[in-house]
C-alpha positions in Angstrom: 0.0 0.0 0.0 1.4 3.3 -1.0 2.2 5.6 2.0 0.2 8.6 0.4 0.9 11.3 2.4 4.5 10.2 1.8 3.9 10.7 -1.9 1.6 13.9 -1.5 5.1 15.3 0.4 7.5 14.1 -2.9 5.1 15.6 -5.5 4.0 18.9 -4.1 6.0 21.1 -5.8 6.5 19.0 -9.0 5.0 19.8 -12.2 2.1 18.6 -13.9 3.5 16.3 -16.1 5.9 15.0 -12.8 2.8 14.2 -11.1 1.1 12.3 -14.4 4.1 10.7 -14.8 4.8 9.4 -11.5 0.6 8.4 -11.1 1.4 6.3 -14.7 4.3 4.8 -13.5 2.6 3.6 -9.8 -0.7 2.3 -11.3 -1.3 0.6 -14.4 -5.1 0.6 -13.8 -5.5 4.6 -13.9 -8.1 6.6 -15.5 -8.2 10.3 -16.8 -12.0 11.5 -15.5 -12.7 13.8 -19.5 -14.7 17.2 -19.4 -13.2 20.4 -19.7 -10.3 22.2 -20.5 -8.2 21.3 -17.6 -8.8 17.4 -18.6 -7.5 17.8 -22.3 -4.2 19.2 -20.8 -4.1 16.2 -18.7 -4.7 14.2 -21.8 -2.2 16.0 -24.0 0.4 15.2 -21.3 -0.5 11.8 -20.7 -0.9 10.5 -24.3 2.7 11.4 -24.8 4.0 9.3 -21.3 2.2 6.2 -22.1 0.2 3.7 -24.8 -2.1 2.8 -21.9 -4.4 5.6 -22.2 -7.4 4.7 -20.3 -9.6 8.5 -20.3 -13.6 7.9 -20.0 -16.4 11.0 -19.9 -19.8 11.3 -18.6 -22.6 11.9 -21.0 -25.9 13.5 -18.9 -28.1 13.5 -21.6 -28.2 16.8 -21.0 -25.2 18.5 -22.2 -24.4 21.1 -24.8 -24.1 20.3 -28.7 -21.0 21.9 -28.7 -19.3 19.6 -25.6 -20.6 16.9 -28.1 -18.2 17.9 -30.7 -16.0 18.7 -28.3 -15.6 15.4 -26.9 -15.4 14.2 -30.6 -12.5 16.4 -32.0 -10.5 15.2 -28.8 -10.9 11.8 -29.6 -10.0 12.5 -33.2 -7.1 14.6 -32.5 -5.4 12.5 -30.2 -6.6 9.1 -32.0 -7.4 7.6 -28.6 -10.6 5.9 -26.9 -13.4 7.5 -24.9 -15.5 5.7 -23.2 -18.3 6.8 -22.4 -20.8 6.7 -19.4 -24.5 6.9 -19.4 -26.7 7.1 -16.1 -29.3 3.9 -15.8 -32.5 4.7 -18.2 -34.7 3.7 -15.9 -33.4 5.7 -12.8 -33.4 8.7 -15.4 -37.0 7.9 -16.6 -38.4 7.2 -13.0 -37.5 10.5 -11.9 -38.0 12.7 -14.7 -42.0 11.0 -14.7 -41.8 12.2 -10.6 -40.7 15.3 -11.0 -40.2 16.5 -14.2 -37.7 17.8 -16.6 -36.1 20.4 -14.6 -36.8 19.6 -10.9 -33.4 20.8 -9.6 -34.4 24.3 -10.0 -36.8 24.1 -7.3 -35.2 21.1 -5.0 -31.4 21.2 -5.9 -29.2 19.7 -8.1 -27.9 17.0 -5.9 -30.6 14.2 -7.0 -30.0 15.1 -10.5 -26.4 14.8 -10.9 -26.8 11.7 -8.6 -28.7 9.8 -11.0 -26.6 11.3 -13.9 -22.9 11.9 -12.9 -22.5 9.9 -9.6 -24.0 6.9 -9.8 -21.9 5.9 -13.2 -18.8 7.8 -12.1 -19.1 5.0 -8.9 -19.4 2.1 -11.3 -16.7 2.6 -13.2 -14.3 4.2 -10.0 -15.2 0.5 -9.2 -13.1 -0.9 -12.1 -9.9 1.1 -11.6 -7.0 1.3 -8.9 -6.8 5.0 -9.3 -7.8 8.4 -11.2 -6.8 11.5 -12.5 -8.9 14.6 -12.7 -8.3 18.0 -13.4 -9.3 19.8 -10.2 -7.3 23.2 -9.5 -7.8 24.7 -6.3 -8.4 27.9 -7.2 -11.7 26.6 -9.1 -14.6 27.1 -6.4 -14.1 29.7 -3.6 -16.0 27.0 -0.9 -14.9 23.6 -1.8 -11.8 23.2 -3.7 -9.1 25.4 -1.8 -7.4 22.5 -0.1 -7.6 20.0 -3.0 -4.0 18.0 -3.0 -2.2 16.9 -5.7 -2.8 13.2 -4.5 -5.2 12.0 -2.4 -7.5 8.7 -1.0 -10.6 9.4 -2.4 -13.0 9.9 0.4 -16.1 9.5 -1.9 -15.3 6.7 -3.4 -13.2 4.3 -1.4 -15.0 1.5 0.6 -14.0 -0.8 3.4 -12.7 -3.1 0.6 -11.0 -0.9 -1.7 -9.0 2.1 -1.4 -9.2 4.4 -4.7 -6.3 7.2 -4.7 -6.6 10.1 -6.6 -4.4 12.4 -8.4 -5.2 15.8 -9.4 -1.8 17.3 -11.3 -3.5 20.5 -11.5 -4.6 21.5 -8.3 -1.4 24.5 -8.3 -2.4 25.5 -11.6 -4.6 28.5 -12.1 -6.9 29.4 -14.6 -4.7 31.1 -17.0 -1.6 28.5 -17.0 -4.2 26.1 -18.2 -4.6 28.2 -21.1 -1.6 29.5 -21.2 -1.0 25.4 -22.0 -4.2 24.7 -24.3 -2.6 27.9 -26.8 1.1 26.4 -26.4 -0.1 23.0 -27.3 -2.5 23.7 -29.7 -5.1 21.8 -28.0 -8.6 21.3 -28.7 -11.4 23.2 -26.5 -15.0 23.6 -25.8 -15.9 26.5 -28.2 -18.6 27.4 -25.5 -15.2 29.1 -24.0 -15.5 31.6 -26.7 -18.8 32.5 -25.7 -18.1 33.6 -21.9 -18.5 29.9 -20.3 -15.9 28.9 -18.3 -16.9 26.3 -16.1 -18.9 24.1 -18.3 -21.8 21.1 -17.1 -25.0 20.5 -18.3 -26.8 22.9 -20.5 -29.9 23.8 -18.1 -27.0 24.6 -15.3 -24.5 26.0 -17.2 -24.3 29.8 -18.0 -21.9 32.1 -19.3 -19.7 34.4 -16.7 -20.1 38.2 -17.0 -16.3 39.8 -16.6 -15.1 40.0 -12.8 -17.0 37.0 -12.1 -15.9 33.6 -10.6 -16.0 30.7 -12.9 -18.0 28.8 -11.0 -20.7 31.5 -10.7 -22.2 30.3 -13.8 -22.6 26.5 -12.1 -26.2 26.2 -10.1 -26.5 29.9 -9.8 -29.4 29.8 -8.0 -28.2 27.6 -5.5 -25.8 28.5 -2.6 -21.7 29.8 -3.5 -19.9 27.3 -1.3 -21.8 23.9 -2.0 -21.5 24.3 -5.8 -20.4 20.4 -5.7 -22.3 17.7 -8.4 -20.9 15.0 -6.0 -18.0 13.9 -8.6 -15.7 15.3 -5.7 -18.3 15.0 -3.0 -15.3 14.9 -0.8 -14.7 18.5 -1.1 -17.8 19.0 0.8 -16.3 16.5 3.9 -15.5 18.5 7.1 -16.9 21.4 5.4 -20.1 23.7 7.2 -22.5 26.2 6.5 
């Protein structure tokens, strides 16, 4: 069993690519958790450390048309596999019957991206020894300031399996990833030239006004610091009010 805190210590102050690399080289059953623009740097990165690419992406049923194409120029451009994940029809159908299409304005998002995000993230977290996603912690002001570069997941280990997770970003800020994407010539979500930034499904996505913080245009109707769809539910652990 790795001694993770040990390893959060060694890789602290290392670069991205350090991080990726060393995460490659510790775990051969590793995934790259595929959204946004901070996961394509992760994948431009990667792809060029190893031949074992394993990168996989939720689809909602809800998202933009343009993170559609999106997710299709990345797989095109770096001539790799995407799997992905769809949430359970008949969870999906049972409570869009309930409660109708858009329920999460009035009771939250949490039972939405449950059904959606969480419950097929935790089937396929199930599958593999470890992850990579592209959390920075200057992302969300109330949930993501203490994210470390490595980590046992506290959302989804159990009492039979510990997952570790790596987030090789969590230094960066906004602008380095960018910074990168121009460098590199990487693809993006053209909904970036349009004033998103932090980009999830279509009916709780919005574009930020100047001045803003990214994740103002997540859930705006819901409270600043609990801006969470439960894929790093263990943000939100020790956290209050």
């Amino acid at each position: 069993m790795t001694d993770i805190e040990t390893l959060r210590a060694e890789l602290d102050g290392q670069s991205p690519r350090a991080i990726l690399k060393e995460a490659l080289a510790r775990y051969d059953n590793i995934a790259i958790s595929f959204s946004g623009a901070e996961d394509v740097v992760l994948i431009e990165m990667a792809h060029k450390l190893t031949d074992n690419l394993q990168v996989f992406t939720l689809d909602t049923g809800r998202l933009h048309p343009e993170t559609y194409e999106f997710i299709e120029r990345v797989r095109k451009h770096y001539g790799i596999e995407i799997e992905v994940l769809f949430p359970d029809a008949v969870e999906v159908q049972d409570m869009v019957n309930r409660k109708g299409l858009f329920s999460f304005y009035e009771d939250g998002h949490s039972e939405c991206c449950g059904i959606r995000k969480v419950n097929p993230l935790r089937k396929k977290l199930a599958t593999v020894d470890a992850w990579i996603t592209g959390q920075r912690r200057d992302q969300s002001p109330g949930t993501r300031n203490d994210v470390p570069v490595v980590q046992v997941d506290p959302a989804f280990s159990s009492d039979n399996k510990t997952l570790v997770k790596f987030n090789p970003l969590a230094n960066w800020s906004s602008k380095e990833v960018w910074d990168y994407i121009r460098m590199s010539e990487a693809p993006y979500n053209t909904l970036h030239e349009k004033g998103f930034v932090s980009i999830g499904c279509q009916p709780c996505t919005r574009p930020v006004l100047p001045g803003q913080h990214e994740r103002e245009g997540r859930w705006w109707w819901e409270e600043a610091t609990h801006k969470e769809c439960g894929l790093h539910a263990g943000n939100l652990i020790g956290k209050s009010g």
